[in-house]
Residue frames relative to the residue before (quaternion, step in Angstrom):
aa qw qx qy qz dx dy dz
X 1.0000 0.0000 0.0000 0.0000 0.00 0.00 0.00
X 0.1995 -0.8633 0.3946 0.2434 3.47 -0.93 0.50
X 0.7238 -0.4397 0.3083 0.4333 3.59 -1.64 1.06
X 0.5652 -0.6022 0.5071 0.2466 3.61 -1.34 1.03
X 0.4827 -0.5635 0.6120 0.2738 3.53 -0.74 0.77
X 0.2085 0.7206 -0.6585 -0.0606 3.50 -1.32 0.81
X 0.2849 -0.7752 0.5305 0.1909 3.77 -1.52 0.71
X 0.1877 -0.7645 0.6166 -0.0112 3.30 -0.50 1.30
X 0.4837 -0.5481 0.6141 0.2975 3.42 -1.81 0.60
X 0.0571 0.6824 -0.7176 -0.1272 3.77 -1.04 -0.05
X 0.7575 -0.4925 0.3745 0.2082 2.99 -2.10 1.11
X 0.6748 -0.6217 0.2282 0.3257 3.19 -1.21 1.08
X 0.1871 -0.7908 0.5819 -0.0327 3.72 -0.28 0.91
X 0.0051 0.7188 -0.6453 -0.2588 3.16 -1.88 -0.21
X 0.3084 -0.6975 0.5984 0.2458 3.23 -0.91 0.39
X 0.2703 -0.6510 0.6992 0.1197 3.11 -1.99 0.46
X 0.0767 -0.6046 0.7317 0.3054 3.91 -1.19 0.06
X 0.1780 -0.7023 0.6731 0.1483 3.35 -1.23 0.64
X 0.0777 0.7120 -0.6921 0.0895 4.09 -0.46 0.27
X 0.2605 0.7305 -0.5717 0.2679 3.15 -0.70 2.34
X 0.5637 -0.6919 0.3481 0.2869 3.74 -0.92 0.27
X 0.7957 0.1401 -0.0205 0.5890 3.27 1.81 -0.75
X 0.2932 -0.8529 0.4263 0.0698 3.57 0.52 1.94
X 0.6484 0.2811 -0.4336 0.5590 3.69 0.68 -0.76
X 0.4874 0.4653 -0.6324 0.3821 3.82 -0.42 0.70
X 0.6801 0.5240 -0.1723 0.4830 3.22 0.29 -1.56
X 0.7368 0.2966 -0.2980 0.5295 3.77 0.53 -0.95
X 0.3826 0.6417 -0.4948 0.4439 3.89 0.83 0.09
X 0.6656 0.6163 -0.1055 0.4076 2.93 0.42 -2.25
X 0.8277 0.4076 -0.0836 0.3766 3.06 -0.01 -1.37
X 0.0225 0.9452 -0.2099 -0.2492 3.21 1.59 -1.09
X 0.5461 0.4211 -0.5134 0.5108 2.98 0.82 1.93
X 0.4464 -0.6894 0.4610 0.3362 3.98 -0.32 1.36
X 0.5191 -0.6421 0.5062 0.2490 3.05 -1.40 1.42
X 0.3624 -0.5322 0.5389 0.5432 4.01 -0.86 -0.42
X 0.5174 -0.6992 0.4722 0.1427 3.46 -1.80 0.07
X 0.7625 0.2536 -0.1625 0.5726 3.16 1.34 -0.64
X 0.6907 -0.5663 0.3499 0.2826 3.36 -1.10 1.16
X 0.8188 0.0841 -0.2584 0.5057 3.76 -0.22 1.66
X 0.3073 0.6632 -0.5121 0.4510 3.51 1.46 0.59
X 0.1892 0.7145 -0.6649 -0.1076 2.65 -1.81 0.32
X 0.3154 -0.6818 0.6248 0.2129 3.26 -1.47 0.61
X 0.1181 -0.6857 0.6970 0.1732 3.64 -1.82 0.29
X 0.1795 0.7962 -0.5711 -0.0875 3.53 -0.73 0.55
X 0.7382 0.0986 -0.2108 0.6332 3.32 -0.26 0.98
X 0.7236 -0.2426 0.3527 0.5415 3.61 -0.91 -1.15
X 0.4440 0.5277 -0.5181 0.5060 3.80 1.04 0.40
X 0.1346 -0.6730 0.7261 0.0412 3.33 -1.51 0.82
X 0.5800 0.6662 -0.4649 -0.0603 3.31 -0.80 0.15
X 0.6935 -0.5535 0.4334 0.1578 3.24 -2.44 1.15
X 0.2598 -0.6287 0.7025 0.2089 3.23 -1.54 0.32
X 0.0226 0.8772 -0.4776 -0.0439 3.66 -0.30 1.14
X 0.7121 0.0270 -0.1246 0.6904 3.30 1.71 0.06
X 0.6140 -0.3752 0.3704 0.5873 3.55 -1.45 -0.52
X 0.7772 0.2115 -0.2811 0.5217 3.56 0.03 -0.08
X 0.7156 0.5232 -0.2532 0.3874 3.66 0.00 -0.33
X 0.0079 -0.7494 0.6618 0.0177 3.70 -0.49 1.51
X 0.0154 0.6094 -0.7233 -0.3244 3.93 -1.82 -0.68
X 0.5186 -0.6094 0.5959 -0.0677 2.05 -1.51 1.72
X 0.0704 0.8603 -0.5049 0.0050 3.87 0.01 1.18
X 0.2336 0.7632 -0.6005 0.0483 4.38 0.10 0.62
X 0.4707 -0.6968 0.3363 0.4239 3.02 -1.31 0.17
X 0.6742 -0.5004 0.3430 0.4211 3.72 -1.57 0.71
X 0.2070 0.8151 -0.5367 0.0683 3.53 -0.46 1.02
C-alpha cells in the first residue's frame, strides 16, 4: 500500500531559475555543484538545488 501524501509549509526561502551554458562555473560561483542530469538534485547545506533541463537549474536557499 502506499505512504499517504502529506503537504507541509516550509520556511521562508527564495528561489532562483538559473538558465546557463557552463554549470561548473556557476556552481563554483555560487559555491555549491549544480546536479547534472535532468531531475537530480543535490542539497548542500540549506541550498537545494534541481536540474530542470539541460540548461536550466532552481536554485532553492533560504530568504535571508
Amino acid at each position: 500500500m502506499p505512504e499517504p501524501v502529506s503537504i507541509v509549509p516550509i520556511s521562508d526561502q527564495a528561489r532562483l531559475n538559473l538558465r546557463i551554458a557552463t554549470p561548473n562555473a556557476a556552481g563554483d560561483v555560487l559555491g555549491v555543484p549544480l546536479p547534472s542530469r535532468i531531475g537530480d538534485a543535490r542539497r548542500d547545506g540549506e541550498i537545494l538545488t534541481l536540474c530542470l533541463g539541460p540548461d536550466e537549474w532552481m536554485i532553492l536557499t533560504p530568504n535571508s
